[in-house]
Backbone bond lengths (Angstrom), bond angles and torsions (degrees), N, CA, C in turn:
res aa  C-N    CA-C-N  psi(-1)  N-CA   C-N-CA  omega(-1)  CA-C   N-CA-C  phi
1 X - - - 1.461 - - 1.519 109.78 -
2 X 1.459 105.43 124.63 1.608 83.14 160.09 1.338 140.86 -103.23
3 X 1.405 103.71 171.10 1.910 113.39 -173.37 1.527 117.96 -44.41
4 X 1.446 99.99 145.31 1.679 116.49 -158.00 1.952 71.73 -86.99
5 X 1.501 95.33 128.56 1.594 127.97 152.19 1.117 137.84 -111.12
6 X 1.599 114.86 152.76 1.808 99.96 -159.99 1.863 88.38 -74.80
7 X 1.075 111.54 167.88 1.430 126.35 171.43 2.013 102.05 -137.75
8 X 1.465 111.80 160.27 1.233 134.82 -168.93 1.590 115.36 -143.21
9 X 1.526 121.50 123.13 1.462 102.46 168.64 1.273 108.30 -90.19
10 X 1.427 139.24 152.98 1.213 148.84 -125.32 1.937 101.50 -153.87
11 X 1.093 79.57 -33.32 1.914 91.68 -179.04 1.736 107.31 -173.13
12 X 1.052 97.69 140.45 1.538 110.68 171.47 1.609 100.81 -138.29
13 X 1.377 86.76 120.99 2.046 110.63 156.43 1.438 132.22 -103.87
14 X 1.313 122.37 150.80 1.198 107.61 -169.70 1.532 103.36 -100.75
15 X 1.285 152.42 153.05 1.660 140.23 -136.96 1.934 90.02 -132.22
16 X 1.563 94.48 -77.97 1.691 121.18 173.12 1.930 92.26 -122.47
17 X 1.717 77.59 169.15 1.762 101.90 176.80 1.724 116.26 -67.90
18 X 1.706 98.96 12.80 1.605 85.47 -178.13 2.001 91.17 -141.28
19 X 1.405 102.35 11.69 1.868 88.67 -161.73 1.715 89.84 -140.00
20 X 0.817 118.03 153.17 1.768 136.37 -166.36 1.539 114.02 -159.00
21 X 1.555 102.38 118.38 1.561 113.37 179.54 1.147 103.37 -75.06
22 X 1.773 134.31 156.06 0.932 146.06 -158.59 1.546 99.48 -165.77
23 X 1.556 124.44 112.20 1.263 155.29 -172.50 1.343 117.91 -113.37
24 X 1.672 113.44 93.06 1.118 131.93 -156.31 2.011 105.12 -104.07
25 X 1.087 105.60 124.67 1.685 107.64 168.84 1.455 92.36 -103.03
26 X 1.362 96.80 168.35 1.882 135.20 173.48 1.147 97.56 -126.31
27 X 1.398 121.17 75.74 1.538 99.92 166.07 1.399 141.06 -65.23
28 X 1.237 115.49 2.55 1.238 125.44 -154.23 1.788 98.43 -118.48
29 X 1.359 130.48 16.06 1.589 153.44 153.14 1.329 100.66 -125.93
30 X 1.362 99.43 179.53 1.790 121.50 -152.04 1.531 89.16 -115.15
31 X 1.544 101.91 -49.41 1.849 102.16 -179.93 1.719 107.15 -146.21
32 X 1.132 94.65 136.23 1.680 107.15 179.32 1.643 110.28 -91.28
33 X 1.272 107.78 93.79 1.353 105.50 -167.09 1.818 106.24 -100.19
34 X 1.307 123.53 -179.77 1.719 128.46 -158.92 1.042 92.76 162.76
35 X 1.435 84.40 156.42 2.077 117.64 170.54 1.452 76.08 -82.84
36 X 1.539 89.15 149.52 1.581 115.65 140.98 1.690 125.60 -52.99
37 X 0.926 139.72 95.19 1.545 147.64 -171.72 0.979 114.19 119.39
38 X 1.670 124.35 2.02 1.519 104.30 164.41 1.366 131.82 -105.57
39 X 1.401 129.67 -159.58 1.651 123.22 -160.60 1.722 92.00 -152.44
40 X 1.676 78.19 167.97 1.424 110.25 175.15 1.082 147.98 -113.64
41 X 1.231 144.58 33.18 1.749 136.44 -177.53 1.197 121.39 -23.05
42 X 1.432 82.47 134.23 1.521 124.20 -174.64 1.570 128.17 -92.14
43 X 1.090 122.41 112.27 1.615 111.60 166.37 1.026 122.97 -83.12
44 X 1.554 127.12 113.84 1.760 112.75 -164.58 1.180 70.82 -114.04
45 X 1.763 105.86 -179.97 1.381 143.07 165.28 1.988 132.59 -56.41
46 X 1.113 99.34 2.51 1.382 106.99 -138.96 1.819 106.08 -106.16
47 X 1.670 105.18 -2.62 1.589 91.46 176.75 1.586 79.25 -135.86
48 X 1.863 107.08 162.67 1.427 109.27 139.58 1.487 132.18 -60.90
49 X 1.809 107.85 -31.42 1.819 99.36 174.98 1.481 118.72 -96.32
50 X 0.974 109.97 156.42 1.799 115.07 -174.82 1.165 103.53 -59.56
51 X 1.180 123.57 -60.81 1.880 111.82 -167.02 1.338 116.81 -61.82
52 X 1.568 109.19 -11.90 1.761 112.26 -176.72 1.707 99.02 -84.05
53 X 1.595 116.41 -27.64 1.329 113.68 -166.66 1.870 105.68 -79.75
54 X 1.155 107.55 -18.14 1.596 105.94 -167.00 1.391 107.47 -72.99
55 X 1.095 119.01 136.57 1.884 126.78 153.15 1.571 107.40 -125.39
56 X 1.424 96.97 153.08 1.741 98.51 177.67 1.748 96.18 -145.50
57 X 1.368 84.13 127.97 1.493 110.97 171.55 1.280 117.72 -126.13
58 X 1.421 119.41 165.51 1.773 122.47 -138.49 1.765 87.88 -124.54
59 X 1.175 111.78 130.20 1.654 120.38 -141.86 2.307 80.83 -82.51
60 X 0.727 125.85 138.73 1.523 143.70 159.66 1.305 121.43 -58.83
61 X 1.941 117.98 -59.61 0.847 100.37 -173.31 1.768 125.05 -103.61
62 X 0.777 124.13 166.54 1.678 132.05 179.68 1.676 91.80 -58.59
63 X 1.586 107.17 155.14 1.356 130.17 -174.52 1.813 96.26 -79.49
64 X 1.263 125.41 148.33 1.049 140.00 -141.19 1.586 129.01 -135.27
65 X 1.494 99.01 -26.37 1.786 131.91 -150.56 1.560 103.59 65.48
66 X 1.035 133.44 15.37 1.812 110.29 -175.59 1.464 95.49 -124.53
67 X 1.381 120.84 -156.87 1.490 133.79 -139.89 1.482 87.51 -138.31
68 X 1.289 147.63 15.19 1.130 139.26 145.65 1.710 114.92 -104.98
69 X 1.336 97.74 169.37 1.298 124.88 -172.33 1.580 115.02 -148.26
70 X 1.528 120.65 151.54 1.651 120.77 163.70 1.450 98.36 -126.78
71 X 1.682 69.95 145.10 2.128 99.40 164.05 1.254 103.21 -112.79
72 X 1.353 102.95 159.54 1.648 104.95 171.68 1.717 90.29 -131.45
73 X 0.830 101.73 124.38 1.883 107.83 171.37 1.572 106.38 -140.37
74 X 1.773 105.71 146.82 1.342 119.67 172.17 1.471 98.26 -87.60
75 X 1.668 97.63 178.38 1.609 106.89 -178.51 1.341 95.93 -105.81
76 X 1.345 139.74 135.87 1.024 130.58 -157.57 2.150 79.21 -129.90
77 X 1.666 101.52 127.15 1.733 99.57 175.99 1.276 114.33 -66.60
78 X 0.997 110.72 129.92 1.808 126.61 168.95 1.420 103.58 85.51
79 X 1.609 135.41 6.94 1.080 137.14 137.70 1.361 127.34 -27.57
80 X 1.768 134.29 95.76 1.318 105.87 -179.03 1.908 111.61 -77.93
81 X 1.031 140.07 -32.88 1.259 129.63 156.62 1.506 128.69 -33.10
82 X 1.265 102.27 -38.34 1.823 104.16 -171.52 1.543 99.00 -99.87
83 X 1.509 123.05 -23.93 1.248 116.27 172.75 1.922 99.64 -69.79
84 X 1.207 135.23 -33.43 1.526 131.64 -157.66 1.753 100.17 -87.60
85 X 1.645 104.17 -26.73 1.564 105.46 179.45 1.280 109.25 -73.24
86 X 1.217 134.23 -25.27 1.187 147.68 -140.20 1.331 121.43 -118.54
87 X 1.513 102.27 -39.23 1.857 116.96 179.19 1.546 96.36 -104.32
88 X 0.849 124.23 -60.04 1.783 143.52 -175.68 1.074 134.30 -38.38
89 X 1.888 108.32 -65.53 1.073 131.35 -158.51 1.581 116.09 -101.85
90 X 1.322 109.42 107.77 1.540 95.70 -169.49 1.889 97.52 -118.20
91 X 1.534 122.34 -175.82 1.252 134.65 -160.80 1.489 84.30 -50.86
92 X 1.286 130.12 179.95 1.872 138.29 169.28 1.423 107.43 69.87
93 X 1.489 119.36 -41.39 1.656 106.30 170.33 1.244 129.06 -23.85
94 X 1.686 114.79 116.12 1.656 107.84 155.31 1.587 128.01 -92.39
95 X 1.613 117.55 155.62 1.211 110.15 137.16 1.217 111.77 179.79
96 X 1.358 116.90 -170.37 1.566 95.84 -169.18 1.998 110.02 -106.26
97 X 1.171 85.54 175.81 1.670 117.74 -170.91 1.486 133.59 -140.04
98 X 0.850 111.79 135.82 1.556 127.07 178.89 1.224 130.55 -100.69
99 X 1.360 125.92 98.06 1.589 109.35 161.98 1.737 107.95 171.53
100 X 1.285 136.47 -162.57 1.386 113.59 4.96 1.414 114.60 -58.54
101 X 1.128 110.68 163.40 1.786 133.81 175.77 1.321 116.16 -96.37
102 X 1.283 150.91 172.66 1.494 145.22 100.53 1.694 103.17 107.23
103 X 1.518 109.39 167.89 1.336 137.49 172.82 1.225 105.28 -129.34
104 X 1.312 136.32 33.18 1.348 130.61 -177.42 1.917 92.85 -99.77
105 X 1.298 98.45 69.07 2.069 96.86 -166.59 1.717 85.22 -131.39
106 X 1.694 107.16 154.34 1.403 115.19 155.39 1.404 123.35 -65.17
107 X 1.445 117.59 162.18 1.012 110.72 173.43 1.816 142.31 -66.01
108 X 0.809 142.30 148.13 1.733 114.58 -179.74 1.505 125.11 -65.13
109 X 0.793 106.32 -7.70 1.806 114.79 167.62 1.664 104.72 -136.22
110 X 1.589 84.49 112.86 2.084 78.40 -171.82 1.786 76.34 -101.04
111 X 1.902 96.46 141.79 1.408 118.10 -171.97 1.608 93.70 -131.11
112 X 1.447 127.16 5.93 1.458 119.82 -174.34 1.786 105.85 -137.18
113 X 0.830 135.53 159.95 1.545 172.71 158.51 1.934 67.59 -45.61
114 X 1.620 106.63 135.04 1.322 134.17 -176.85 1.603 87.63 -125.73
115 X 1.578 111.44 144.65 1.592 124.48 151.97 1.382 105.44 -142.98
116 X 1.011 94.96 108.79 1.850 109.10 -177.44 1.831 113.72 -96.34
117 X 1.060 113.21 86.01 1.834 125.77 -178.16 1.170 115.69 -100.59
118 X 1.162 104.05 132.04 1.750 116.20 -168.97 1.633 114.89 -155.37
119 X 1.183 119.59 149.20 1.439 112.51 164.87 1.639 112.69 -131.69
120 X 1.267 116.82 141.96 0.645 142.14 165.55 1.768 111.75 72.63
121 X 1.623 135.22 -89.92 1.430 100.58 -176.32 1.700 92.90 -117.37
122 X 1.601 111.22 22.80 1.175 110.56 156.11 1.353 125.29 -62.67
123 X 1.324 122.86 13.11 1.036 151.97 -156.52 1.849 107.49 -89.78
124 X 1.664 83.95 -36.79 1.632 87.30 -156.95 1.943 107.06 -82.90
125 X 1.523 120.89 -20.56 1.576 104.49 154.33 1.111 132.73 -49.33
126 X 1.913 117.92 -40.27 1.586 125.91 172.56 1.702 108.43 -58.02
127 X 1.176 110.24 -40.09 1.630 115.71 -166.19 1.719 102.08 -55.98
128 X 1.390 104.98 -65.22 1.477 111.17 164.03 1.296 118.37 -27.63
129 X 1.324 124.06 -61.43 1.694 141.95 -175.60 1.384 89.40 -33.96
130 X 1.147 109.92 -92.63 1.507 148.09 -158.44 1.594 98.75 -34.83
131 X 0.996 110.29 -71.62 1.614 121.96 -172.20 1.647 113.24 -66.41
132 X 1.472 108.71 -12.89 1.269 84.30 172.83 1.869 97.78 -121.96
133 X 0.931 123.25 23.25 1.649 140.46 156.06 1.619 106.94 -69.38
134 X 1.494 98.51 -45.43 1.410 94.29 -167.55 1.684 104.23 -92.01
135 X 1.470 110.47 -24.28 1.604 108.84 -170.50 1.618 101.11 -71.78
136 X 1.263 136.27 -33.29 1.247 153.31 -177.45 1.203 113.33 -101.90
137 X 1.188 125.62 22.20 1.807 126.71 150.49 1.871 99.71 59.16
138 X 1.720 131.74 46.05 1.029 91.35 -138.84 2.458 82.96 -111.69
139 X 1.141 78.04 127.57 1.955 80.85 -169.15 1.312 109.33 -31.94
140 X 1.289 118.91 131.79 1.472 130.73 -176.26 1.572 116.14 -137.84
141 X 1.432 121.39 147.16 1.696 122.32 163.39 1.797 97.00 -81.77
142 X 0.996 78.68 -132.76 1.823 89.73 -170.10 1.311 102.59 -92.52
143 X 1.911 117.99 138.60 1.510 104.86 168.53 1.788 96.53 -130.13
144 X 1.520 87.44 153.85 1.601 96.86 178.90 1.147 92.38 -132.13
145 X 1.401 104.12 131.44 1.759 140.82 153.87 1.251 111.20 -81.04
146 X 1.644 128.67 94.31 1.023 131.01 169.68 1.698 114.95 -84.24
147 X 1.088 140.81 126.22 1.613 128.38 -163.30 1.437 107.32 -135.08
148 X 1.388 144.13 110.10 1.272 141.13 -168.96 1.378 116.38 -101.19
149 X 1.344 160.16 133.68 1.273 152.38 113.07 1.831 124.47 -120.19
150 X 1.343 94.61 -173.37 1.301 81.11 178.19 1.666 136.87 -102.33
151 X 1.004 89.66 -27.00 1.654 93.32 163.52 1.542 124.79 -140.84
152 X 1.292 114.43 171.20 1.555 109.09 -155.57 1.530 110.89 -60.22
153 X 1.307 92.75 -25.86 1.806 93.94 -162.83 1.198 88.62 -73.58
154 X 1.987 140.68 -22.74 1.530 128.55 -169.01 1.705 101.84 -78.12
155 X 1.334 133.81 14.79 1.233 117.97 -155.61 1.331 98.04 -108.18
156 X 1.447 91.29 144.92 2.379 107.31 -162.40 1.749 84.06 -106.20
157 X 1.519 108.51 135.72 1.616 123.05 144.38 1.510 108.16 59.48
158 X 1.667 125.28 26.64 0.768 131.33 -144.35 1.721 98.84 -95.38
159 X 1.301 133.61 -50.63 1.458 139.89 132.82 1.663 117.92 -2.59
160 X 1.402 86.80 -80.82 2.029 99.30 -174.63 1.827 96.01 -46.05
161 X 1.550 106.42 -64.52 1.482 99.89 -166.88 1.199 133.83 -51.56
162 X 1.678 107.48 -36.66 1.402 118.78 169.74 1.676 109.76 -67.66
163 X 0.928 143.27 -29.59 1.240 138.36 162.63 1.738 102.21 -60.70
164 X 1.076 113.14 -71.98 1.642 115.93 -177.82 1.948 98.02 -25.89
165 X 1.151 125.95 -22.87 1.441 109.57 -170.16 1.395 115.37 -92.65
166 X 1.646 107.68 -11.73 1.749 136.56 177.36 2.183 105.32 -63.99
167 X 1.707 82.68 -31.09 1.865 84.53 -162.80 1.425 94.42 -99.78
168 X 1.462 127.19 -70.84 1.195 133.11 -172.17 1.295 130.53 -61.33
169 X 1.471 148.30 93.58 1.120 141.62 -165.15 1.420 121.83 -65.88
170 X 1.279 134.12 153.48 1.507 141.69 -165.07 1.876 98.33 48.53
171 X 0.965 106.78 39.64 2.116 98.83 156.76 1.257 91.00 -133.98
172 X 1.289 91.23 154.50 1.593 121.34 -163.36 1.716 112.49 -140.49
173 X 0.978 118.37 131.67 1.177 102.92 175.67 1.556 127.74 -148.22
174 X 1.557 122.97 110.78 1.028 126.15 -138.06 1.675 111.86 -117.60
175 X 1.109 145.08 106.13 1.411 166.33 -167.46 1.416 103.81 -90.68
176 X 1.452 108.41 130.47 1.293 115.05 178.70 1.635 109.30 -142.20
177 X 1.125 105.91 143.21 2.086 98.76 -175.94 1.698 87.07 -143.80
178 X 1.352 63.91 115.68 2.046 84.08 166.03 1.579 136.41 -68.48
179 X 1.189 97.28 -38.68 2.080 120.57 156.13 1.194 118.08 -73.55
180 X 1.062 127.04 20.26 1.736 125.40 -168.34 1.447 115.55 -137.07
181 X 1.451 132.71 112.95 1.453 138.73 167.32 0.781 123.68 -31.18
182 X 1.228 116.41 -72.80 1.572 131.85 -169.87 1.580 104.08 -119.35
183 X 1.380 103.70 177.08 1.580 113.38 -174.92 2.023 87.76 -157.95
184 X 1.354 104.94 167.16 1.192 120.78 -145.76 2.143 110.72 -149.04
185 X 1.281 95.09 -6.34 1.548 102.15 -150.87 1.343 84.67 -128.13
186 X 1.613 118.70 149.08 1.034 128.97 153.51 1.478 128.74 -66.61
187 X 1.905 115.25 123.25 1.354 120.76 168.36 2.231 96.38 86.64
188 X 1.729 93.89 7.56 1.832 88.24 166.57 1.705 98.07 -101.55
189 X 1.403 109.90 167.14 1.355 101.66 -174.08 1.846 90.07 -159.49
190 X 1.675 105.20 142.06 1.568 109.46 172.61 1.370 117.47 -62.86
191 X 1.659 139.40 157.38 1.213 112.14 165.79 1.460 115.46 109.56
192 X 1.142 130.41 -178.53 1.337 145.85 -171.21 1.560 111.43 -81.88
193 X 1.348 116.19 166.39 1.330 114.39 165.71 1.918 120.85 -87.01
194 X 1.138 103.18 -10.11 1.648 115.11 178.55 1.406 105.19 -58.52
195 X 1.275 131.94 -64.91 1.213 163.46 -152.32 1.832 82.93 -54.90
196 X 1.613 122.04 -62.45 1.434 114.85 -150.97 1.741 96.17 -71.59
197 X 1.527 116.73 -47.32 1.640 107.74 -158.82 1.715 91.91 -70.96
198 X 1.147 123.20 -40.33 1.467 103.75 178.83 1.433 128.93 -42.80
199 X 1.725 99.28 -64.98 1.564 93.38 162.49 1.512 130.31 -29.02
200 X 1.525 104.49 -66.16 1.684 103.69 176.68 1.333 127.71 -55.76
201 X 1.425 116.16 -20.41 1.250 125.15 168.35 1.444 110.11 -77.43
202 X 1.252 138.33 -33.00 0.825 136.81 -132.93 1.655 86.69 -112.93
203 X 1.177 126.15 -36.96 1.736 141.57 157.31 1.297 115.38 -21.06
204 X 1.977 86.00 -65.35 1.391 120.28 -161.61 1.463 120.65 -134.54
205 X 1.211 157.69 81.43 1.312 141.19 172.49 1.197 121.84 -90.94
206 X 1.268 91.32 129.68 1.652 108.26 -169.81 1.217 112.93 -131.73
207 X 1.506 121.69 139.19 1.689 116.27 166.55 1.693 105.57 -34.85
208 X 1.392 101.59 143.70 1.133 125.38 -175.60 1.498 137.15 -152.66
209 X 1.123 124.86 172.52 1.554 113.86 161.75 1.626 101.18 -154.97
210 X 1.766 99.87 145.83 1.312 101.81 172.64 1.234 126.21 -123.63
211 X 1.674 116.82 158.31 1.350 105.23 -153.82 1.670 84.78 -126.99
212 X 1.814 135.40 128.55 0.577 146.42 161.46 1.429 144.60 -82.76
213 X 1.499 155.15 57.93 0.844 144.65 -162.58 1.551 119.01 -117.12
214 X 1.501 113.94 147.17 1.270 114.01 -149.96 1.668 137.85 166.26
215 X 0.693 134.54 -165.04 1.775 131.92 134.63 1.358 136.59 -76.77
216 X 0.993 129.81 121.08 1.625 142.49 177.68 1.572 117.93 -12.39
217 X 1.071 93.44 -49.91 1.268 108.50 179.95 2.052 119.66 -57.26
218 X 1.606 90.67 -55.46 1.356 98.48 173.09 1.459 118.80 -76.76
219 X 1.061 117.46 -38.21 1.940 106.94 168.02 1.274 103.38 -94.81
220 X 1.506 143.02 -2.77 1.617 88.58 138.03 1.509 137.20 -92.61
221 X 1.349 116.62 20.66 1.636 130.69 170.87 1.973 107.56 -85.12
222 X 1.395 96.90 -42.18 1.225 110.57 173.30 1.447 118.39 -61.57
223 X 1.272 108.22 -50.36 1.833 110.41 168.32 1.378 104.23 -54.52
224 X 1.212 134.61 -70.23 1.562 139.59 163.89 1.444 112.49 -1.21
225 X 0.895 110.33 -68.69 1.757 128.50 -131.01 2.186 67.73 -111.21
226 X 1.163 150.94 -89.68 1.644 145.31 179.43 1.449 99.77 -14.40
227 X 1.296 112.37 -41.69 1.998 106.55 -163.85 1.680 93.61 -75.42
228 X 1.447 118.19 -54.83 1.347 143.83 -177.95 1.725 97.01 -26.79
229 X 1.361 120.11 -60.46 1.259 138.80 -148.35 1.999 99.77 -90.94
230 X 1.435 105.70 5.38 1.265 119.55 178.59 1.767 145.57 80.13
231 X 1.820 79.11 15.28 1.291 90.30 -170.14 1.659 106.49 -110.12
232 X 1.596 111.17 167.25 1.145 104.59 -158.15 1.751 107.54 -117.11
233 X 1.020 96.45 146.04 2.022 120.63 -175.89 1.485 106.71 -5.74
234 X 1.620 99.24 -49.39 1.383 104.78 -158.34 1.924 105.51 -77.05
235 X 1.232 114.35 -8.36 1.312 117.92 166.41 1.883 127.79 -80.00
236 X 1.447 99.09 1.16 1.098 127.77 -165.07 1.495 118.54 -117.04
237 X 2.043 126.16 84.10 1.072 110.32 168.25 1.692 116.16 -113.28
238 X 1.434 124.12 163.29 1.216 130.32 157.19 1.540 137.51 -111.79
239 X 1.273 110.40 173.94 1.160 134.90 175.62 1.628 108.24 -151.83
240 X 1.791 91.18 103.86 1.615 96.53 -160.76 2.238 87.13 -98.82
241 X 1.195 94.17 156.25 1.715 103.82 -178.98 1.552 94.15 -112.50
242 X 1.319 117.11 160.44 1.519 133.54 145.72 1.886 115.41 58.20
């Protein structure tokens, strides 16, 4: 594990009416470096015992060379972490942090067709992926950004990404809102996120691997319905939220 470091927010944006970027320095390194897919815990203010004070969130943006980093987190009600990020914590805040975290990362030579599915700010390991795939030239088959919420106003990076599919060839990136009739935009779609990788699979099947991040609910329907479609476990990792 590594050593608890002071951390700083540096900038806070507001994204949607329920989710807020949060721009973290290390001042105390030159550069905060990470795989793409991993995360960070947090020591906030908010319990007397340590394990009640920790949260870990899955860093957003691609590695950079510098000493900052972004989160994207919702406010989740009666959350004491997201209530202290949210009511509390303004630019100058200290405290400390842990990480990088995790193996939830691609491989170093991607040799398969990528489907990256997520809802909501599970969003923010793929974002990382993506941006630094493309900042680092790094050889790829086809990748799909599957992205779920429910209504337009819930939708994270949804602009930047769809452009990201204008520069980078074989990324794709596909928006789905579950509360919503109609859709209007190219590559948005009503409905669930199941519905899009099936289709394409169902087009096309190709060796693959999938990358899950999200709510419980949706990767384990998604594991379901991936095995269903004939592929096997080991093509199948997560990053379960909440």
């Amino acid at each position: 594990m590594k050593d608890w470091q002071k951390g700083i927010i540096v900038a806070i944006e507001v994204e949607t009416p329920h989710t807020k970027k949060f721009f973290i320095q290390v001042p105390e390194i030159e550069k905060f470096d990470f795989i793409p897919g991993q995360f960070v815990t947090l020591d906030l203010p908010i319990n007397e015992q340590k394990n009640k004070r920790w949260r870990s969130y899955s860093i957003a943006s691609a590695p950079n060379g510098t000493n900052v980093f972004e989160l994207i987190i919702v406010y989740l009600e009666g959350g004491a972490g997201t209530n202290y990020l949210f009511k509390e914590a303004t630019i100058g805040t200290e405290f400390l942090l842990r990480g990088p975290l995790g193996k939830f990362t691609l491989p170093e030579k991607i040799e398969k067709n990528i489907f990256l599915i997520c809802t909501g700010t599970g969003i923010a390991p793929f974002r990382s992926m993506v941006h630094y795939i493309h900042e680092h030239k790094i050889p790829h088959h086809q990748i799909h950004l599957i992205f779920g919420c429910r209504k337009f106003a819930d939708g994270l990076y949804l602009k930047e990404l769809s452009e990201l599919t204008k520069i980078e060839s074989n990324f794709h990136f596909h928006a789905c809102f579950s509360r919503e009739n109609e859709v209007h935009e190219p590559g948005h779609y009503t409905g669930y996120v199941h519905q899009v990788y099936e289709h394409l699979l169902q087009k096309n099947k190709t060796a693959a691997s999938f990358y899950l991040c999200g709510w419980k609910n949706m990767i384990d329907e998604a594991k379901e319905r991936i095995l269903a479609l004939g592929y096997d476990r080991k093509d199948i990792h997560l990053e379960l939220y909440g």
